[in-house]
Each structure stands twice: as C-alpha cells, then as structure tokens.
C-alpha positions in Angstrom: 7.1 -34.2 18.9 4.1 -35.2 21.1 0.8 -35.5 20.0 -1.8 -33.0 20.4 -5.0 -32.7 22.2 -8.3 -31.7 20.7 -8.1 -28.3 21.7 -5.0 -27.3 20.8 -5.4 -28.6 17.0 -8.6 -26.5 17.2 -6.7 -23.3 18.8 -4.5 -24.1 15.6 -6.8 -24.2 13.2 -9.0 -21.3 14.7 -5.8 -19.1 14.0 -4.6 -20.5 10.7 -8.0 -19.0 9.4 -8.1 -15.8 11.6 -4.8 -15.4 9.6 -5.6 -16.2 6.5 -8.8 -14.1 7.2 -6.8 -10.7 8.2 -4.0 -11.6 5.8 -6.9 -11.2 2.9 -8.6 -8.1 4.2 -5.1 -6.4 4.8 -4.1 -7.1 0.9 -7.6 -6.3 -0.6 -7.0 -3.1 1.7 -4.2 -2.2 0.3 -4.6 -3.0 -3.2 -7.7 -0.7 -3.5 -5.7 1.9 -1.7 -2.7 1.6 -4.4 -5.1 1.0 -7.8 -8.1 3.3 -6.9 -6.7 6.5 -6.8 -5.5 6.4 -10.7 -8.7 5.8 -11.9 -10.6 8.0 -9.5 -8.1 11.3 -10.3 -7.6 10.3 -13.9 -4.1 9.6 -14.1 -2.1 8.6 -16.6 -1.3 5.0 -15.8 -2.9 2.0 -13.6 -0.5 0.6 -11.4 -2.3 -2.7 -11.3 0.8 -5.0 -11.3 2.0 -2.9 -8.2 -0.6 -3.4 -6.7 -1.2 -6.3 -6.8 2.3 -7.5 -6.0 2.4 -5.0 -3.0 -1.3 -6.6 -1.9 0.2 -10.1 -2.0 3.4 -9.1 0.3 1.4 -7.2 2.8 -0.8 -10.8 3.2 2.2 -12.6 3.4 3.5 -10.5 6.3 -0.2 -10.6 7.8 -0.3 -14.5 7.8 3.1 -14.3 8.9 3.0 -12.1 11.8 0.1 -13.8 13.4 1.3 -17.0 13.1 4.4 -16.1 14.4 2.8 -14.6 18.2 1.0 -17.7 18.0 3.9 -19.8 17.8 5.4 -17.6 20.3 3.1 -17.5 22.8 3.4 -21.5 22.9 0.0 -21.9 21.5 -2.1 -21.6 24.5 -5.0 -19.3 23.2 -5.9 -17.2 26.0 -9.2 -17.8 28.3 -11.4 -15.0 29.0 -13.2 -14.8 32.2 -10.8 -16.1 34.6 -9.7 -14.8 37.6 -6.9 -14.9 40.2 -7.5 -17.5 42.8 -7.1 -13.8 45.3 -10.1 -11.5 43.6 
C-alpha cells in the first residue's frame, strides 16, 4: 500500500463521520418508530429489546453502505464546480 496524501486521509475521515453521523440518525429513527407506538396507543407490551436490536442493525447497515460507495468509488470525493474543458 502507498501512502496517502493530506486530502485523501481528510476525504476519509470526512466520510467515516458522515457515516457514523447518518448511521446514528437512521437507528435513533427507527427505534422511536418501533418503541413509540406501544406507549402512545397503550399496548400491552414495550418492545424495547427489539428495538433496540433492530436500531443497532439498521446503523450497522448505514455505516456499512456508505463506506462501502466510498470504497467503491476509489475514494476520490467528488468536486463541485467543475466543468468540462468544452462548456
């Protein structure tokens, strides 16, 4: 492996966060979308263990997934406001 120039360990880092970032709003998302309803239509039982487990796989596949398209689009973030040598 080579080693890495300044921008691409801070392209890397810039989407380790944005994934951690996403990955956390996605399970909190989710888990207030599985636990809430219980308590807001008084039912019988909290599924907070559910939940909870369900919230923790849907970050994992968040982090997951956008580290993946990173690593797949070879790390080169892209560059707004560049044009075609033509236009």
């Amino acid at each position: 492996m080579g080693t890495r120039s300044d921008a691409e360990r801070d392209a890397i880092t810039v989407e380790i966060g944005f994934a951690l970032l996403t990955g956390f709003l996605a399970a909190v998302l989710v888990f207030a979308a599985v636990a809430v309803p219980p308590y807001a239509f008084d039912l019988p039982s909290a599924p907070l263990p559910g939940a909870g487990g369900v919230a923790a796989l849907v970050f994992l596949a968040r982090v997951v997934q956008v580290l993946w398209g990173f690593g797949r689009r070879g790390g080169q973030p892209s560059q707004p406001g560049r044009t075609s040598p033509d236009s």
